[in-house]
VEXVO-558450 format. One record per residue (C-alpha): residue in three letters; x, y, z; residue number from 1. Coordinates in pm, 1 decimal. Layout:
<rs>
r rest ALA xx X yy Y zz Z nr NUM
...
</rs>
This chain:
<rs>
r rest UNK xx -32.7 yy 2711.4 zz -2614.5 nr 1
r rest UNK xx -286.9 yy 3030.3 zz -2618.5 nr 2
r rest UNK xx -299.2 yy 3252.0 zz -2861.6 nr 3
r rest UNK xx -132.5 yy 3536.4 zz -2684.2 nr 4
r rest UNK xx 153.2 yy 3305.6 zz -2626.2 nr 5
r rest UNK xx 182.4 yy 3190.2 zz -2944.6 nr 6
r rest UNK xx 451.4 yy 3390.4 zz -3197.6 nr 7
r rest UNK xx 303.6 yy 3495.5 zz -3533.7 nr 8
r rest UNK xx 448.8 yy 3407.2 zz -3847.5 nr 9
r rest UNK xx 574.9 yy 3698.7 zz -4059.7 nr 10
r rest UNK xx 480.5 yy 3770.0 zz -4376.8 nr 11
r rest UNK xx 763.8 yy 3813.4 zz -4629.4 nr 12
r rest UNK xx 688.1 yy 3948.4 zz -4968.1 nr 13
r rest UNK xx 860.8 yy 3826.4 zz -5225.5 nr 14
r rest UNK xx 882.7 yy 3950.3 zz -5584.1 nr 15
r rest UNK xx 670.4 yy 3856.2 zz -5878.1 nr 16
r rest UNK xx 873.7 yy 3781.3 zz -6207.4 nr 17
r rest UNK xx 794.0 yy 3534.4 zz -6476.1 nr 18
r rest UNK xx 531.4 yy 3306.6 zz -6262.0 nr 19
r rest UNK xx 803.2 yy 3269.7 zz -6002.5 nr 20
r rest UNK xx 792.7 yy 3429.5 zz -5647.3 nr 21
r rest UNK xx 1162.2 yy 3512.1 zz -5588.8 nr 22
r rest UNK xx 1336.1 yy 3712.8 zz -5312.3 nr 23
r rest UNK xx 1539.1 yy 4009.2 zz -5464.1 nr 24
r rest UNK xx 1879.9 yy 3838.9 zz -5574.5 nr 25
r rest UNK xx 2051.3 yy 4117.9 zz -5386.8 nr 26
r rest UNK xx 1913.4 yy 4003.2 zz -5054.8 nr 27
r rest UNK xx 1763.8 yy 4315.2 zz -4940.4 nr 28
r rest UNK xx 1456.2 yy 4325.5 zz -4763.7 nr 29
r rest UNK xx 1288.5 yy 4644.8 zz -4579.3 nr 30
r rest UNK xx 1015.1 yy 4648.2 zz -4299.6 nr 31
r rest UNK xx 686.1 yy 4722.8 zz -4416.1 nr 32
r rest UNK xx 477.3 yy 4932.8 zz -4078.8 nr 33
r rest UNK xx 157.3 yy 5019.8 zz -4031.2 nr 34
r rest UNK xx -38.5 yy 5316.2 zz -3962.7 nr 35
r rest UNK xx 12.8 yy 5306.5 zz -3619.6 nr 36
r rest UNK xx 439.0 yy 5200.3 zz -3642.5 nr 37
r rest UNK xx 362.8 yy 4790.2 zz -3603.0 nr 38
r rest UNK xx 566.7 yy 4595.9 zz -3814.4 nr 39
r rest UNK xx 375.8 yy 4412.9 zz -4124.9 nr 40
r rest UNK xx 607.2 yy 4181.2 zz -4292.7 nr 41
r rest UNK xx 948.0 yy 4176.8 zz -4438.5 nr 42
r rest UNK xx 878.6 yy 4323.9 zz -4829.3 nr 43
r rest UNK xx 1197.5 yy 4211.0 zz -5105.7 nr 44
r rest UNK xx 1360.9 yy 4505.7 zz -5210.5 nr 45
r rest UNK xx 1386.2 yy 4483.3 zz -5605.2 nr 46
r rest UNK xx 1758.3 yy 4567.7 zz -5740.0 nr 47
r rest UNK xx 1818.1 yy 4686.9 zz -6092.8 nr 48
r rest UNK xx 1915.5 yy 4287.1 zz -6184.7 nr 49
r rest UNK xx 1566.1 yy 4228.7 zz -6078.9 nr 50
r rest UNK xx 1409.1 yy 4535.0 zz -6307.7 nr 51
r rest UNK xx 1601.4 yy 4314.3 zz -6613.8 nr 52
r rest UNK xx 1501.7 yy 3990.6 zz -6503.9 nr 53
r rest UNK xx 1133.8 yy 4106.8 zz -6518.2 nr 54
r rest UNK xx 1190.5 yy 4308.3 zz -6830.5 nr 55
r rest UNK xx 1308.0 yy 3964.2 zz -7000.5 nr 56
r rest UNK xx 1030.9 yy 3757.0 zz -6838.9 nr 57
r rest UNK xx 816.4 yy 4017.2 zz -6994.6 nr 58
r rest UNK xx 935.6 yy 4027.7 zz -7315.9 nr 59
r rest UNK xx 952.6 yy 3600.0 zz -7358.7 nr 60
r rest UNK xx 551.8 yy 3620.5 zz -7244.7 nr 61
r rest UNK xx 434.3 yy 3908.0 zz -7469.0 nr 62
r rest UNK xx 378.2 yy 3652.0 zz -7807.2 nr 63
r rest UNK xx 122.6 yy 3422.4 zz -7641.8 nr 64
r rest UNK xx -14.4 yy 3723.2 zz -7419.6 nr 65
r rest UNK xx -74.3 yy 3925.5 zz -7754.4 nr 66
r rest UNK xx -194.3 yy 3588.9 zz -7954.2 nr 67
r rest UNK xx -454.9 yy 3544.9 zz -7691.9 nr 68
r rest UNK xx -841.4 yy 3619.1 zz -7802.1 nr 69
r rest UNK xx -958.6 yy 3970.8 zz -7706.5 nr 70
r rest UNK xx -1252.4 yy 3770.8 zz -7585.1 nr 71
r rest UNK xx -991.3 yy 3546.8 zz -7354.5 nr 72
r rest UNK xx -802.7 yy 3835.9 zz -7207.3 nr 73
r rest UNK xx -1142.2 yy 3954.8 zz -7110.6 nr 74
r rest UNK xx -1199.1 yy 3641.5 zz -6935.0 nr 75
r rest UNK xx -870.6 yy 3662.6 zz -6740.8 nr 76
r rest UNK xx -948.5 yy 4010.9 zz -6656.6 nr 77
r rest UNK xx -1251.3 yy 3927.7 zz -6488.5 nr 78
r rest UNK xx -1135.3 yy 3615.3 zz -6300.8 nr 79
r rest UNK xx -855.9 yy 3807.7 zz -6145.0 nr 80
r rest UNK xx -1176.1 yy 4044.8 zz -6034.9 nr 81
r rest UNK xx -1311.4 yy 3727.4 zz -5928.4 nr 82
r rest UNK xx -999.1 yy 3626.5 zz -5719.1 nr 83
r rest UNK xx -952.2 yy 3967.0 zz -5540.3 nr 84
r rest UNK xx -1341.0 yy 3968.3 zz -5454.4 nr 85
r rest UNK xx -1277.3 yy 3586.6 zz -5268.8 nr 86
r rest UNK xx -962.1 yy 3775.7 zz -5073.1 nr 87
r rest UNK xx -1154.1 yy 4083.7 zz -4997.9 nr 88
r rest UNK xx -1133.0 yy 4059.8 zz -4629.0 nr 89
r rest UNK xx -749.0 yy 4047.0 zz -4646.3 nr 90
r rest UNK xx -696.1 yy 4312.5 zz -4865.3 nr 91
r rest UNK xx -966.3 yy 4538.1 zz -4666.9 nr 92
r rest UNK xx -719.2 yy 4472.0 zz -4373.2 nr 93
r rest UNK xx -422.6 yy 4530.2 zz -4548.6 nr 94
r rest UNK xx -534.7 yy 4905.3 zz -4687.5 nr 95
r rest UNK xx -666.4 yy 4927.1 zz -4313.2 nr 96
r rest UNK xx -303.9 yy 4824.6 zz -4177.0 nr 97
r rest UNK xx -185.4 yy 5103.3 zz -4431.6 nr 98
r rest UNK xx -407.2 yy 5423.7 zz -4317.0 nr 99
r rest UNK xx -656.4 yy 5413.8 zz -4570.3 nr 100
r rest UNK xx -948.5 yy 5577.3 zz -4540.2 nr 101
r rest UNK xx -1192.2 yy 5380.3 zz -4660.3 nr 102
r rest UNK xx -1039.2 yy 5043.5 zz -4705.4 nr 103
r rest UNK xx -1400.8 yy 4861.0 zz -4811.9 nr 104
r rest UNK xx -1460.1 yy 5150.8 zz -5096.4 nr 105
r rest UNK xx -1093.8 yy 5073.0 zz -5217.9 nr 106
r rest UNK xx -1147.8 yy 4741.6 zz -5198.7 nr 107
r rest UNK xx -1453.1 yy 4732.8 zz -5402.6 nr 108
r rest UNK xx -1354.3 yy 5015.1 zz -5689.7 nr 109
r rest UNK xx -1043.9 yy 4853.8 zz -5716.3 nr 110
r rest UNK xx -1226.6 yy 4547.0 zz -5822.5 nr 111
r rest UNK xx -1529.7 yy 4689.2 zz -6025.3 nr 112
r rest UNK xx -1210.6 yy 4857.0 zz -6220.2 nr 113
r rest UNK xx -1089.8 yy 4477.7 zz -6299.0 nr 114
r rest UNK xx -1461.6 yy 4427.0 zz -6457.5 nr 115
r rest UNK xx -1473.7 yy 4756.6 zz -6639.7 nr 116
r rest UNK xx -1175.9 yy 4691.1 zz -6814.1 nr 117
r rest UNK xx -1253.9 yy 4352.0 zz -6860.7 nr 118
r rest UNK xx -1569.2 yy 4448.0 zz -7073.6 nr 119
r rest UNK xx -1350.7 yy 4651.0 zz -7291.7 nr 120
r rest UNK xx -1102.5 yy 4366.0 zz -7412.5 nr 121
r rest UNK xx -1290.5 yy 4253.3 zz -7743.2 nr 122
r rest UNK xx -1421.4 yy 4647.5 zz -7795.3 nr 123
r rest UNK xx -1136.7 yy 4796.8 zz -7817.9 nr 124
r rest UNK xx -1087.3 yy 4731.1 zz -8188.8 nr 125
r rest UNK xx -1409.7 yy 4818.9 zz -8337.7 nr 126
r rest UNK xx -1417.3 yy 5151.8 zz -8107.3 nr 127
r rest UNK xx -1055.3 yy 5242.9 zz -8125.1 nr 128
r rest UNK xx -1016.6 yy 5148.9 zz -8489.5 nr 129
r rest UNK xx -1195.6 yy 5159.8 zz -8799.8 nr 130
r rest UNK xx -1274.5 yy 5191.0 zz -9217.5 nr 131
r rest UNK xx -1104.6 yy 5484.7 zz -9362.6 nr 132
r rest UNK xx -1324.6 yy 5694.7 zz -9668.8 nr 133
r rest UNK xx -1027.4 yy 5698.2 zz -9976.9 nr 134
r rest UNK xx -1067.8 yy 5815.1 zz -10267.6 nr 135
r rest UNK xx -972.6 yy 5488.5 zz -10504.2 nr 136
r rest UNK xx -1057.3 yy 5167.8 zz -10531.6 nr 137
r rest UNK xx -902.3 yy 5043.1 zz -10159.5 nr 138
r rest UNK xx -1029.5 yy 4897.8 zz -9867.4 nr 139
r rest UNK xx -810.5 yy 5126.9 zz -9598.5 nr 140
r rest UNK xx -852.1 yy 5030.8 zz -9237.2 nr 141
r rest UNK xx -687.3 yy 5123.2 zz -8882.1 nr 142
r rest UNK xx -655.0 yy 4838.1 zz -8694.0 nr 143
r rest UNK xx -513.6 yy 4875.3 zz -8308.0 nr 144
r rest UNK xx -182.8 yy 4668.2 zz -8171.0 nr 145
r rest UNK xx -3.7 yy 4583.2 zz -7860.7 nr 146
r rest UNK xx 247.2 yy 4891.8 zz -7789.9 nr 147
r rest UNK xx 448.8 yy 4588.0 zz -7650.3 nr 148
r rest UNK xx 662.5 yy 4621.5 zz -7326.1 nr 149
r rest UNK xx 537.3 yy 4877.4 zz -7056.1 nr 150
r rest UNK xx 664.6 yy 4951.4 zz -6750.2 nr 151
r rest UNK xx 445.0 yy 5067.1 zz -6426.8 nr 152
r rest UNK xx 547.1 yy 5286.6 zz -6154.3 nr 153
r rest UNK xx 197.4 yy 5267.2 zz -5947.3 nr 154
r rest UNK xx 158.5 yy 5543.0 zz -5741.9 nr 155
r rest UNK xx 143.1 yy 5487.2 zz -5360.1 nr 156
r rest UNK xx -201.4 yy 5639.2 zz -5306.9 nr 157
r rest UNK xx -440.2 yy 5478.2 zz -5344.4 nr 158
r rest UNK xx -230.7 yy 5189.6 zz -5373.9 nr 159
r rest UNK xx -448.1 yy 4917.5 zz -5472.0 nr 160
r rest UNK xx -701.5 yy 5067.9 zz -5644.7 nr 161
r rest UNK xx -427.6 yy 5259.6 zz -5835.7 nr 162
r rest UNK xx -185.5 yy 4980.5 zz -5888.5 nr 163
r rest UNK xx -505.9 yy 4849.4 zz -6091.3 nr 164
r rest UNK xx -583.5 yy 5163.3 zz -6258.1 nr 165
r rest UNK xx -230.9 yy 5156.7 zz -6394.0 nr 166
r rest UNK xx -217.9 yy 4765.7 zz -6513.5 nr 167
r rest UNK xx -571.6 yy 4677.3 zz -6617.9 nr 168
r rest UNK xx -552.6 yy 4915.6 zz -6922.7 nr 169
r rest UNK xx -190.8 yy 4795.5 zz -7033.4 nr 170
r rest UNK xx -255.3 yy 4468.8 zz -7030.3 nr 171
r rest UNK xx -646.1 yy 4430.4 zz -7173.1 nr 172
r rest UNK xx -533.3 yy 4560.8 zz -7506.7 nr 173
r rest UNK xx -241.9 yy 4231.9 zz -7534.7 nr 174
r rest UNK xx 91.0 yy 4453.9 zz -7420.3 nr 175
r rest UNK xx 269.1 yy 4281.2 zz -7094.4 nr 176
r rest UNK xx 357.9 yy 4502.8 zz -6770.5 nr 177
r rest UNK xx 622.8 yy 4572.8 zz -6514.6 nr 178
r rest UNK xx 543.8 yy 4727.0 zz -6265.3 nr 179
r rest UNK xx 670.1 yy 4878.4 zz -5944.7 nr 180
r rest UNK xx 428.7 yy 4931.9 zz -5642.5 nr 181
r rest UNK xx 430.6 yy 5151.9 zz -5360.2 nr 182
r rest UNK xx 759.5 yy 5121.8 zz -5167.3 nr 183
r rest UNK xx 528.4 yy 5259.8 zz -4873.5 nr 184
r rest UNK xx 249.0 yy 5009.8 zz -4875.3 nr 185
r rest UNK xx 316.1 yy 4730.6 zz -5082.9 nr 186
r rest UNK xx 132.3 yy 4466.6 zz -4953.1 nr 187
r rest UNK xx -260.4 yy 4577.5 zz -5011.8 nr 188
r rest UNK xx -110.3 yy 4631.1 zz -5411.3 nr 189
r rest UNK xx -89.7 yy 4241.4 zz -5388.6 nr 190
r rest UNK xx 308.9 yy 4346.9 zz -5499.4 nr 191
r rest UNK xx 453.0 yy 4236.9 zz -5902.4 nr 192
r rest UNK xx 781.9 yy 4427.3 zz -5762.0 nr 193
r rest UNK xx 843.4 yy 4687.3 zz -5472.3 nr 194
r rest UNK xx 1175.3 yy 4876.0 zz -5511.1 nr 195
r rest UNK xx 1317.1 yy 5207.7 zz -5413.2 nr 196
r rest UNK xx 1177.1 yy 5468.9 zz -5688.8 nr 197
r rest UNK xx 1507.2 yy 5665.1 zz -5718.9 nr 198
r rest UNK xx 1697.6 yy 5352.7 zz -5781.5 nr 199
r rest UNK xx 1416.2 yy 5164.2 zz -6070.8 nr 200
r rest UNK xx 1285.5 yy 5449.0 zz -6207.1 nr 201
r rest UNK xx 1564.5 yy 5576.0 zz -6454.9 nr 202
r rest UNK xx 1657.5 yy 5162.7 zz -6551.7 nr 203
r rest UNK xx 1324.7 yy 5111.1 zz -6672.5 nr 204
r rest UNK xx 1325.0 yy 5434.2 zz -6873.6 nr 205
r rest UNK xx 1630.2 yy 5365.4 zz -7023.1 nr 206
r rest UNK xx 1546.4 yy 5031.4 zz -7064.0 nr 207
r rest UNK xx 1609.3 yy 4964.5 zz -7426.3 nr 208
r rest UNK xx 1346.0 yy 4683.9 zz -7428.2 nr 209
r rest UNK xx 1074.9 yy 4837.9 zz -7295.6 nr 210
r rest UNK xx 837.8 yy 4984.4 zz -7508.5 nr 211
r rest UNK xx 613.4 yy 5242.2 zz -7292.8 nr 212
r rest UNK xx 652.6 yy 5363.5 zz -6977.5 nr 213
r rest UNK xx 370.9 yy 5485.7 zz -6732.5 nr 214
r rest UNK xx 481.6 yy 5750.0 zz -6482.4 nr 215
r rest UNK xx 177.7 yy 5844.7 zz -6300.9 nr 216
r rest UNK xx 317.6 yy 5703.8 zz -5953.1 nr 217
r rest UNK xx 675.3 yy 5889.1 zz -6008.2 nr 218
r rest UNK xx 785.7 yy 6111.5 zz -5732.0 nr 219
r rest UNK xx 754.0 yy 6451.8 zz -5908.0 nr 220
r rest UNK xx 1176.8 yy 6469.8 zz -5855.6 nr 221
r rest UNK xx 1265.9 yy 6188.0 zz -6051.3 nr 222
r rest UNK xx 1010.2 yy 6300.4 zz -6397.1 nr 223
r rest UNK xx 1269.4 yy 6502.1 zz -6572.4 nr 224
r rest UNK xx 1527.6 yy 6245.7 zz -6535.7 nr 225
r rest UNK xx 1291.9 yy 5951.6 zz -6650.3 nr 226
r rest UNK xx 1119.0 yy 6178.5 zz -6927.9 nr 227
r rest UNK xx 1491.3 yy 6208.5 zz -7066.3 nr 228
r rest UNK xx 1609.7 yy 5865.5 zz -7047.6 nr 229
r rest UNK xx 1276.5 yy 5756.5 zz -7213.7 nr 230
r rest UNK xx 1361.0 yy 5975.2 zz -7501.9 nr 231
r rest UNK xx 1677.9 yy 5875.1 zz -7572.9 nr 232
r rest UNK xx 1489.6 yy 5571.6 zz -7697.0 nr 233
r rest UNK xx 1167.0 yy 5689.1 zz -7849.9 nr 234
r rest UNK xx 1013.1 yy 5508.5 zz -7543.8 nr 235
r rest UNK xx 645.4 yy 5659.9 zz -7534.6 nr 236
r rest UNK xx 576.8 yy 5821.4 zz -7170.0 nr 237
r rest UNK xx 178.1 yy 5841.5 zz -7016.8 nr 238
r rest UNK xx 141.0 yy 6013.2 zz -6711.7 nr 239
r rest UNK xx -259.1 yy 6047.1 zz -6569.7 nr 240
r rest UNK xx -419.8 yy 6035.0 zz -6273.2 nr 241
r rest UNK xx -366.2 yy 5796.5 zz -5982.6 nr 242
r rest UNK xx -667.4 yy 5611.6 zz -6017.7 nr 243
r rest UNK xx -767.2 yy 5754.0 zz -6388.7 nr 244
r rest UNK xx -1046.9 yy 5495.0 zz -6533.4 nr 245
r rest UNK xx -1142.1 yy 5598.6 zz -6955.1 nr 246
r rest UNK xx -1075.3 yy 5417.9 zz -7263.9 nr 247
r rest UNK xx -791.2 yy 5686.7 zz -7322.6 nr 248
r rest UNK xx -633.1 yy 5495.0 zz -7084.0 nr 249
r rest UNK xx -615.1 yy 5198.5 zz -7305.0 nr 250
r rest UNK xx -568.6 yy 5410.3 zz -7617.8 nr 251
r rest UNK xx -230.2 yy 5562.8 zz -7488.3 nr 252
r rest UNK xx -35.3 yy 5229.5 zz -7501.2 nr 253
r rest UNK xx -176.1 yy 5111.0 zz -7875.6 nr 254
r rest UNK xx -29.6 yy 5129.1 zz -8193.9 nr 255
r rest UNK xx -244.3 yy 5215.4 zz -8501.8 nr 256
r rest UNK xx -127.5 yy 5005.2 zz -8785.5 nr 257
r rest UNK xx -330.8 yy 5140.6 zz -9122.1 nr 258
r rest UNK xx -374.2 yy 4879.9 zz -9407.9 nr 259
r rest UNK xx -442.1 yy 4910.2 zz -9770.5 nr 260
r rest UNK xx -598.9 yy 4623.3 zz -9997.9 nr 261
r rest UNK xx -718.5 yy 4706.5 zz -10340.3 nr 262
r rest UNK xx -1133.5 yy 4587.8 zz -10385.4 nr 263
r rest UNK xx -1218.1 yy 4303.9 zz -10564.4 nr 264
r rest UNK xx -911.2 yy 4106.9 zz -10501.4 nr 265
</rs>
């Protein structure tokens, strides 16, 4: 059979929750199109059961995510820079496939910002935190945690270089993410979930267990809505740009826990 004969296989992309690469339990799908109208693959439409089955997954990895060495997390960091850089020519095709402009730049900031963040992981303490001047005989210091629990709504442009300026800094600094990417173009954002906006949006603010909530990819409509429902839980809300890259990104989901010891003892 020749090539032009031959049928290709559709993609279908699935969901990423807890390690496991599930279709939506709903059973919706939607038809991902390029550019130019040719049909991509078959994306899973995530359903509000899906939201709390990632929120859960989420929650059961944060321990051993936070226990990890800053110097590990670094390490992971960069491999997944390491990963995207051996998959470059698929993901240059993909952001082509999507209209991108300049799907090589994308490509490449997108995974420079994996290594910047990376170099940050075992910095962020010493930087971010620090010895206090008292007056008394105290040691006081401010030592940086895990906010815990975040979720991600990436914005759709750029979509892979700002899926990854939205999770690099929430997860370098030990706190888990879930995230939503662009319902548009979903597959160059290598996908953790792709669901309608209007429908995850409000869950995940109201979401009880989640901790922070980053709502630089929200559709401008749905901000009031989500800024409410976040504050009916004292769930902290960052909003910056698409493709934002400063510490202060990593600063806005950390906790600064301030300690006391008397000297001598």
């Amino acid at each position: 059979m020749s090539p032009d004969q031959r049928l290709p296989v559709r993609r279908t992309a699935k969901l990423s929750i807890g390690g496991q690469f599930p279709r939506s339990e709903s059973g919706r799908t939607y038809e991902v199109v390029s550019a130019d109208g040719r049909l991509l693959a078959h994306a899973a439409r995530a359903s509000r059961k899906d939201l709390r089955d990632a929120v859960v997954a989420a929650r059961g990895a944060l321990g051993g995510w936070a226990a990890r060495t800053a110097y590990n997390r670094g390490q992971i960091l960069y491999r997944v820079a390491e990963i995207m850089e051996g998959r470059r020519a698929q993901l240059e095709d993909e952001l082509r496939d999507s209209g991108a402009a300049d799907p090589a730049d994308e490509v490449s900031r997108a995974i420079d910002r994996w290594v910047w963040y990376a170099g940050w992981a075992d910095k962020i303490a010493q930087v971010a935190g620090g010895a206090n001047p008292v007056a008394g005989p105290y040691f006081n210091f401010t030592v940086p945690e895990p906010t815990g629990v975040v979720g991600v709504i990436a914005p759709a442009e750029p979509s892979l270089l700002g899926l990854v300026s939205r999770i690099a800094p929430v997860i370098v600094s030990g706190n888990v993410a879930v995230a939503v990417a662009s319902e548009r173009s979903p597959l160059p954002a290598v996908s953790l979930a792709t669901g309608s906006p209007s429908e995850l949006v409000p869950w995940l603010a109201a979401h009880m267990d989640v901790n922070a909530i980053d709502l630089t990819g929200c559709p401008d409509d749905l901000i009031p809505e989500a800024e409410r429902a976040a504050a009916d839980n004292v769930k902290r809300v960052h909003r910056a740009g698409p493709a934002e890259q400063h510490l202060s990104e990593i600063t806005a989901f950390l906790e600064f826990k301030t300690v006391w010891h008397p000297m001598g003892a």
